[in-house]
C-alpha positions in Angstrom: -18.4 39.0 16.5 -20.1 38.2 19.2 -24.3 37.7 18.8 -27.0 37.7 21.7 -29.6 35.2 21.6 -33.0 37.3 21.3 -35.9 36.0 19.3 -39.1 38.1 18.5 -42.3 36.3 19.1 -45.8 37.5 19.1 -46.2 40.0 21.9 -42.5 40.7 22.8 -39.0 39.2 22.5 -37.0 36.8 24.2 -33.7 37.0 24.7 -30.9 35.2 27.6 -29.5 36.8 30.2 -26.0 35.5 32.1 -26.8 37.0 36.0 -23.9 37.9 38.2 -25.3 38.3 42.0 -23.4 40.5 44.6 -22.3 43.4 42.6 -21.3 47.3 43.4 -24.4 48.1 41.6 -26.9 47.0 39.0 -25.8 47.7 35.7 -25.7 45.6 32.0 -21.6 44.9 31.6 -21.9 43.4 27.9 -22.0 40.0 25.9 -21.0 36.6 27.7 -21.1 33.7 25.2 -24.7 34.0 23.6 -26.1 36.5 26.4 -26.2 39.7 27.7 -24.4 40.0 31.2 -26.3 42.0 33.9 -24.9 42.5 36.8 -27.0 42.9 40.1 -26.5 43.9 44.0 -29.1 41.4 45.3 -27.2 38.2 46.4 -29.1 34.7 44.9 -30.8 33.8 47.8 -34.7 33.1 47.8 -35.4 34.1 44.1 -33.9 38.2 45.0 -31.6 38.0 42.3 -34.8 36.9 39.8 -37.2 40.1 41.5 -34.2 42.8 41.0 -33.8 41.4 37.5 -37.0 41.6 36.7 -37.5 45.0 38.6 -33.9 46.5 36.6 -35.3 45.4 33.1 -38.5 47.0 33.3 -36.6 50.1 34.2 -34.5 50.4 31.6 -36.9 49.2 29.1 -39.6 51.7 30.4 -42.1 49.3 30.9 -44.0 47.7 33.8 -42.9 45.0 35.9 -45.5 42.5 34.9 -44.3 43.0 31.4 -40.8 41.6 32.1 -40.8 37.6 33.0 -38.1 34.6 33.5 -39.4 32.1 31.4 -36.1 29.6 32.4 -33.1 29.5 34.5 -34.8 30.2 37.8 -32.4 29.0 39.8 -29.3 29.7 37.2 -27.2 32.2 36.6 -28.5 31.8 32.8 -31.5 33.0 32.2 -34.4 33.4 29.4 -36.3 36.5 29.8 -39.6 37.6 27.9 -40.5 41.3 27.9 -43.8 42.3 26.3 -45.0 44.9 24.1 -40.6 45.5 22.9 -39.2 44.8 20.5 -35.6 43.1 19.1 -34.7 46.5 17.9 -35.4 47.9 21.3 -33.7 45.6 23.1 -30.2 46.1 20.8 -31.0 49.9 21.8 -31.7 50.0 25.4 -29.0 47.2 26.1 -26.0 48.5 23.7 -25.6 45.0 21.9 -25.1 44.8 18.2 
């Protein structure tokens, strides 16, 4: 069975991401390893891949952009994202994950 890293914390969750750049369209397309893979049209050039991530998770989580933030893996497909004010329970809900 395969498990997504996601860790509450005061304030919001955290949970890792595995990014695929260049896609038909942005869409979350399941569990990779530890992480939940997203995939995304922007191409990973001069942090676009980071805002369209950031700008995709606060639309399917319903909540505003500032809320959503990369807290590692800038420059890596693998990434640790922080969104505030959800919870774990919200984020196995909105992103189809056990």
């Amino acid at each position: 069975m395969l498990m997504v890293y996601i860790k509450e914390q005061e304030g919001g969750v955290v949970f890792k991401v595995r990014v695929q750049p260049r896609a038909s369209k942005n869409q979350v397309s399941g569990v990779l390893d530890d992480a939940v893979k997203i995939r995304l049209t922007a191409p990973p050039v001069d942090g676009e891949a980071n805002k369209v991530l950031c700008q995709y998770l606060a639309k399917i989580f319903k909540v505003a952009k500032k809320q959503v933030q990369i807290v590692s893996g800038h420059t890596s497909r693998s990434k640790l994202v922080c969104l505030e004010n959800v919870s774990a329970e919200q984020v196995k809900n909105v992103l189809g994950i056990e």
